[in-house]
N, C-alpha and C positions, 0 to 999 in steps of 0.2 A: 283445842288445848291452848292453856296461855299459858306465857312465860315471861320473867321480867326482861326489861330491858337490858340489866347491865350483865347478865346471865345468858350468854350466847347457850350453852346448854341446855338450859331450861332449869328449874325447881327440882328436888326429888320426889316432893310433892304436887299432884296436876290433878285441875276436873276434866274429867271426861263428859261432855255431856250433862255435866251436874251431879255428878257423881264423882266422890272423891275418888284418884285412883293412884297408886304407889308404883312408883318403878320399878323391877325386880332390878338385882346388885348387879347383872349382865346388861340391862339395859342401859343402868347409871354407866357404867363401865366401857359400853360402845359408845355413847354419849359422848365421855370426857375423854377417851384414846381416839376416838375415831372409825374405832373397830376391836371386836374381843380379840383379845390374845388365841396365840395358835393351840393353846394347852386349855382351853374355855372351849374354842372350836370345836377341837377335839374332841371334847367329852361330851358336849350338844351330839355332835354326828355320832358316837356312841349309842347315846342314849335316846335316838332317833331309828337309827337301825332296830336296836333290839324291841322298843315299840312297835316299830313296823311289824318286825317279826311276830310276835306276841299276838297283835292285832291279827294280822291274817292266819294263825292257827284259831286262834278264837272261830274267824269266818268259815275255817275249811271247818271243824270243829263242830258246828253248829248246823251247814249247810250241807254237810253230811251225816248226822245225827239225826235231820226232823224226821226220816221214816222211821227210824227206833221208837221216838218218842211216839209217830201217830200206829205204829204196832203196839205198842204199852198202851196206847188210850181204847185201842179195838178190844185188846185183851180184857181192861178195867172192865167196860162195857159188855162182855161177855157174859150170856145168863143163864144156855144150858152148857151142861158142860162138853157135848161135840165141839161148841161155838169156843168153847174157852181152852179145848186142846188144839184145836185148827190157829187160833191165835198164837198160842205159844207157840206152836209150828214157828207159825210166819216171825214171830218178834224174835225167836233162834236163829232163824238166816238174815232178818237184817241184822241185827247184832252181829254177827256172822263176818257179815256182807259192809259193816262201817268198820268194823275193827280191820279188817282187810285192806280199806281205803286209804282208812285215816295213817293207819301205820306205814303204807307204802308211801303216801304226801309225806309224812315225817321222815321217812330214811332217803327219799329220793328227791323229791320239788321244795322240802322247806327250804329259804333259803336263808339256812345255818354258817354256809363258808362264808357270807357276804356280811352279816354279825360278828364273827368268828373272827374276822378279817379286820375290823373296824378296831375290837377288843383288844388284837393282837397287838396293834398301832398303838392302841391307849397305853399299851401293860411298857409295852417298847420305849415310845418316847415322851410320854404324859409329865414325867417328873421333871427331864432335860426341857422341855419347853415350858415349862412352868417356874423355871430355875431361871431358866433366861431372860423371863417377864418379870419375873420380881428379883432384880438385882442388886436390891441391898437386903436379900435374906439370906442368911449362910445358905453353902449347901449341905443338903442334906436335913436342914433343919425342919423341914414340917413331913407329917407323916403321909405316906402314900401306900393305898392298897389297892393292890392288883386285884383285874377283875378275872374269876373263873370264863371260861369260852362255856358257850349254852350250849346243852344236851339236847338229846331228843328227849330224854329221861325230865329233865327241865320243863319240856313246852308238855311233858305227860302228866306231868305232877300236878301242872294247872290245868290241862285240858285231857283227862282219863278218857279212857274206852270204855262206853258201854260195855256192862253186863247183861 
């Protein structure tokens, strides 16, 4: 990366490699302070968690899902019909057998409080540290919406039970 000289910061603009490449506003912004403010922090470690979360329903999701899906491919394949009620049998109890799993990871091991918790902080003091960082804006003057805490109903929405 190059940068000028009389610019301890660096440009907003930088090559990477030879490729152009743009600072995002958090980047400029730990640059020129030193460090993001505690209400920028904030919202990264929010929006870090609920990634996380999201991401490892996806995994459990998927990782317990492929025997549905290779019961559904036995079934498709199916050509007398003993062959293709013996299928359905079997694609009955995995479906059965993931909606059972996945549902008990969702109400028991997802971890919802430690999201939930991150949320909780945001909803709490998000406004008051962000008030204190920029102290020549009224208070109260820019708008702030509070985030819902994630459901199970949430991670179901994007990642359904087999049928």
């Amino acid at each position: 990366m190059s940068s000028e000289p009389n610019d301890p910061n660096g440009p907003a603009n930088v090559r990477l490699r030879g490729v152009p490449w743009r600072r995002s506003l958090a980047e400029q912004m730990s640059a020129a302070l030193g460090e993001m403010p505690a209400y920028l922090r904030r919202a990264r470690r929010v929006e870090r968690c609920i990634d996380r979360l999201f991401e490892q329903a996806k995994n459990m999701h998927e990782e317990m899902g492929r025997f549905v899906i290779f019961r559904r491919r036995q079934l498709d394949e199916a050509t007398s019909p003993s062959e293709r009620r013996r299928a359905e049998e079997r694609l009955e109890g995995a479906s059965a057998r993931f909606q059972k799993r996945f549902t008990r990871w969702l109400n028991e091991e997802a971890p919802l409080a430690a999201a939930n918790a991150e949320i909780d902080g945001y909803n709490r003091w998000f406004e008051f540290e962000r008030e204190c960082s920029l102290k020549d804006v009224p208070l109260g003057s820019l708008p702030f919406e509070r985030r819902e805490p994630i459901t199970v109903a949430d991670l179901l929405a994007r990642y359904p039970l087999h049928s």
